[in-house]
C-alpha positions as CSV (number, residue, x, y, z in Angstrom):
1,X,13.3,-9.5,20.7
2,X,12.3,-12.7,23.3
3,X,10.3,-10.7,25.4
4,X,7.2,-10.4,23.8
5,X,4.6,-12.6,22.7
6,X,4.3,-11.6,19.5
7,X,7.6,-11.2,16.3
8,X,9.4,-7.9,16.4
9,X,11.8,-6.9,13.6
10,X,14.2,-3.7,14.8
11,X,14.8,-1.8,11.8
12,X,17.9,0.7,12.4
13,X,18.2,4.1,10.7
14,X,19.9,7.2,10.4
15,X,17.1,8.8,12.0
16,X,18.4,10.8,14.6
17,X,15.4,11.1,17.3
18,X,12.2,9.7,16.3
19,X,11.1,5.9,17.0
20,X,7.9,4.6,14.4
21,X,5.6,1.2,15.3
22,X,4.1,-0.2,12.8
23,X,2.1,-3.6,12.1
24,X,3.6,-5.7,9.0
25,X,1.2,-8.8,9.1
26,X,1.4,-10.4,12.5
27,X,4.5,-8.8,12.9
28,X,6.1,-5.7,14.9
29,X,8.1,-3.8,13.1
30,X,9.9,-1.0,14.8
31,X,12.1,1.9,12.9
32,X,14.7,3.4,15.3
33,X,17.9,5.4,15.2
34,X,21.2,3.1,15.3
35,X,22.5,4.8,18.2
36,X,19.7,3.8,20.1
37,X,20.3,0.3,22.7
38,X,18.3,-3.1,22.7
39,X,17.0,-2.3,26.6
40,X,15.6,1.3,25.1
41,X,14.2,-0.4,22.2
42,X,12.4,-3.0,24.6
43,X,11.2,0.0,26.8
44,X,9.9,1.8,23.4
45,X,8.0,-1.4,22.9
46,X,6.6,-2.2,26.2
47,X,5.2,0.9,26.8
48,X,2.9,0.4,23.3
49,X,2.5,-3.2,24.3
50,X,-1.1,-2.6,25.0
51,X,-2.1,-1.0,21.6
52,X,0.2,-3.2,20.0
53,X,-1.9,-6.3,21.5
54,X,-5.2,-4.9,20.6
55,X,-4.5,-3.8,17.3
56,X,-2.8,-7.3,16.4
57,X,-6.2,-8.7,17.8
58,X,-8.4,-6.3,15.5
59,X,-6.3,-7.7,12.5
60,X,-6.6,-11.1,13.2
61,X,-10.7,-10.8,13.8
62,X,-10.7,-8.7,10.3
63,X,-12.7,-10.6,7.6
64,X,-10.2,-12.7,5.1
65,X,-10.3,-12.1,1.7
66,X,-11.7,-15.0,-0.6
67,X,-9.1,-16.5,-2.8
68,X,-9.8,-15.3,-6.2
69,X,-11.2,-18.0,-8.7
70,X,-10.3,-16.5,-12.4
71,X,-13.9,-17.7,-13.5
72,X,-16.5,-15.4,-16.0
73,X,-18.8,-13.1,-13.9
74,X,-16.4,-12.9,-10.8
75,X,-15.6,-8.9,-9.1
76,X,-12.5,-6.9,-9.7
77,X,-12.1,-3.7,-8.8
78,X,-10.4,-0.7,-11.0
79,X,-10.3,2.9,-9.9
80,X,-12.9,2.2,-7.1
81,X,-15.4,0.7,-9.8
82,X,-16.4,-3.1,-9.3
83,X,-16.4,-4.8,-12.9
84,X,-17.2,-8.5,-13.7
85,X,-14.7,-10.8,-15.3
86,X,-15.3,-11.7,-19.0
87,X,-12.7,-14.3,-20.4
88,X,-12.3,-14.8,-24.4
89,X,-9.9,-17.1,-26.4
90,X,-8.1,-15.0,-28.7
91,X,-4.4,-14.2,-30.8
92,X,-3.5,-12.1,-28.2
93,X,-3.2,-11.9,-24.7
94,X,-4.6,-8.7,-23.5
95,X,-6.9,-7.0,-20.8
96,X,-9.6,-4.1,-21.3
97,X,-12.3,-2.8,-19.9
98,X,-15.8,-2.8,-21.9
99,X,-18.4,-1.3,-20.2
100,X,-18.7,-3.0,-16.7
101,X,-16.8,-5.8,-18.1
102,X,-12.9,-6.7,-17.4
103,X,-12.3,-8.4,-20.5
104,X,-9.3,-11.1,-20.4
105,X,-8.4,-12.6,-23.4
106,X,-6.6,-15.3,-24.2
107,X,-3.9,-16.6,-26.9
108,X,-3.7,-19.9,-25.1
109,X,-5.7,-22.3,-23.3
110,X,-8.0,-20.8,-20.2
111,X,-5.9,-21.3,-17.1
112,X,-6.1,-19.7,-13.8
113,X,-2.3,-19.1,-13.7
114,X,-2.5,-17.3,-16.9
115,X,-5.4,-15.0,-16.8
116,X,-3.9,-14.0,-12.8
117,X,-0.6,-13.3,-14.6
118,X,-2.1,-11.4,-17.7
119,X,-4.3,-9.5,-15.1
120,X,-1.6,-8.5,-12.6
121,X,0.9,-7.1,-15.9
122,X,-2.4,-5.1,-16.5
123,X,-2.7,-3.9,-13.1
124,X,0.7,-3.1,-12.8
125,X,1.2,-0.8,-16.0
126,X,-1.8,0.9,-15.0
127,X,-0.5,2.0,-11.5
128,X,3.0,2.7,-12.9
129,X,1.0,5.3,-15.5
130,X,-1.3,6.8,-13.1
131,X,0.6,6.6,-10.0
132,X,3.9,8.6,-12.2
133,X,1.9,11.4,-13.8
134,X,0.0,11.8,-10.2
135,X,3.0,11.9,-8.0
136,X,4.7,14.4,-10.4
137,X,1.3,16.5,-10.6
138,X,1.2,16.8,-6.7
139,X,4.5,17.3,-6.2
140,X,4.3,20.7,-7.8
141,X,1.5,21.4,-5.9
142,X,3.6,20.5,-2.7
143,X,7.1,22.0,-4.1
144,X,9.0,19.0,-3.1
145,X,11.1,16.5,-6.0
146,X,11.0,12.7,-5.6
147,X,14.6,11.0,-6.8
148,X,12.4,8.3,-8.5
149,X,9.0,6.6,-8.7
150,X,8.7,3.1,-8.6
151,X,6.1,-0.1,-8.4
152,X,6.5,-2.4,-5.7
153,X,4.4,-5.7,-4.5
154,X,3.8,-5.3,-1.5
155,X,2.1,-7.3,0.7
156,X,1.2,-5.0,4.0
157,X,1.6,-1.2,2.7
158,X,1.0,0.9,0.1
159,X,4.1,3.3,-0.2
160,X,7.2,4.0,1.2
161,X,9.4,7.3,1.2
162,X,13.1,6.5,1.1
163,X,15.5,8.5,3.1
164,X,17.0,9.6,-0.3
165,X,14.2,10.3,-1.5
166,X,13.0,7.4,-3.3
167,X,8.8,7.2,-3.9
168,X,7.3,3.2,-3.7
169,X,3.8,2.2,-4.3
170,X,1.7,-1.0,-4.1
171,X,0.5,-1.4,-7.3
172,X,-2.3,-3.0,-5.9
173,X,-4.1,0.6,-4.7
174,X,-4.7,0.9,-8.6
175,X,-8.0,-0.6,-7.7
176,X,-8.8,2.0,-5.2
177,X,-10.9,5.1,-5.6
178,X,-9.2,7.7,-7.0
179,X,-9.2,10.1,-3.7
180,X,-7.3,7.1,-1.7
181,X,-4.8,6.7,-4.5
182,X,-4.3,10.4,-3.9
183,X,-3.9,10.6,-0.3
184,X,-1.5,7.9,-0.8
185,X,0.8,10.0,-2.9
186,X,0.3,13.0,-0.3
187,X,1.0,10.9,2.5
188,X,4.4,9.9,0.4
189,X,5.0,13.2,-0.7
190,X,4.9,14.9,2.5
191,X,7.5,12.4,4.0
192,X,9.9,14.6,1.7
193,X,9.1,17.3,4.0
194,X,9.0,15.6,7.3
195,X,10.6,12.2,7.2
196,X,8.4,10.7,10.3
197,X,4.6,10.4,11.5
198,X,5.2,13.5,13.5
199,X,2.2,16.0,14.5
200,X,4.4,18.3,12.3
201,X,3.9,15.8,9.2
202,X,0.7,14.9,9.8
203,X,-0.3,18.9,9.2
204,X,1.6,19.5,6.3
205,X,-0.6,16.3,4.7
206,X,-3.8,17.9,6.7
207,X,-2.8,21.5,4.3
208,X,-2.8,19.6,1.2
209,X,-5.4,17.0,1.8
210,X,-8.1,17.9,4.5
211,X,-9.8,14.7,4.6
212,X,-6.9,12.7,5.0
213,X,-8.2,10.8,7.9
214,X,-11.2,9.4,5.9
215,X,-9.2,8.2,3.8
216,X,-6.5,6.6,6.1
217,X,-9.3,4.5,7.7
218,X,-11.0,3.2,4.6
219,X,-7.4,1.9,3.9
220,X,-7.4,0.3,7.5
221,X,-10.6,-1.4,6.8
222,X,-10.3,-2.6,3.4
223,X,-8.7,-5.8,1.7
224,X,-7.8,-4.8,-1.2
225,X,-6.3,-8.0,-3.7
226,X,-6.5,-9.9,-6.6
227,X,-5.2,-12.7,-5.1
């Protein structure tokens, strides 16, 4: 797309009506059916040029998260909870949480590389655990059966719903409280139902979480990284 001032990426699916515009970064990306032309496409676009602009503005204003140093006494979050770093030299390289202490230890010499490494493993088994035994809790609860549940890294979402099913989470919203990790797997679970951001979808995820949109905007306003 050259007619816009900012990057557009036309995603094509077998969708058959509904068009969805969503920010990825600094860039546009638009899901559309594959019947549907460039020039429509453009027209979609134009016509949300204006809350396309300003939001794009909002997210380039929003506070930058500081680049994480790996050093003792320095925040990371687990389940909503801040705990402070502690790093130890030790046989084993392993991660646990002692009190309000995330406790990194160490088989080999104290590099930043290693404990970010040791720390994201950690992170991720955590989510993969939780994240599983929720999604297949509230899945009963909403009668609907994901294919498969898997860990991704994103960088700019935290799930996806495939067309076939298919259930993707950002590891990273391990570190959320544990009522935004839920609306997550509500908001994932209900695309089972309605495959689109449609007023329709939006109340079957308003029947099994009310407060939904609290949660939606403490997602929009929060970094949440270990980088």
């Amino acid at each position: 797309m050259q007619n816009f001032n900012f990057p557009v990426e036309v995603v094509r699916t077998n969708r058959k009506k509904s068009a969805t515009i969503k920010l990825d970064g600094s860039k546009v990306r638009i899901n559309v059916p594959r019947s549907l032309s460039d020039r429509k496409v453009e027209e979609l676009i134009e016509k949300r040029r204006a809350w396309i602009e300003t939001k794009l503005q909002q997210q380039a204003l929003k506070p930058q998260p500081q680049k994480k140093q790996y050093v003792d006494g320095e925040g990371f979050f687990y389940l909503g909870k801040s705990y402070q770093l502690k790093i130890l030299m030790g046989k084993n390289d392993q991660v646990k949480i002692s009190k309000n202490f995330l406790v990194v230890t160490l088989k080999d010499q104290n590099l930043q590389t290693a404990i970010r490494s040791i720390l994201e493993s950690w992170y991720r088994e955590r989510a993969e655990e939780l994240l599983t035994k929720k999604t297949i809790q509230l899945a009963k609860v909403i009668d609907v059966h994901p294919r498969q549940i898997s860990i991704k890294n994103y960088r700019s979402r935290w799930g996806s719903c495939s067309s076939t099913g298919d259930l993707y989470y950002n590891w990273r919203i391990i570190q959320a409280p544990i009522n935004i990790i839920d609306y997550v797997i509500v908001h994932e679970l209900c695309h089972l139902i309605e495959h689109n951001h449609s007023p329709r979808y939006w109340s079957h995820v308003s029947k099994y979480f009310p407060k939904w949109k609290e949660c939606r905007d403490w997602l929009k306003n929060t970094t949440i990284n270990i980088y």
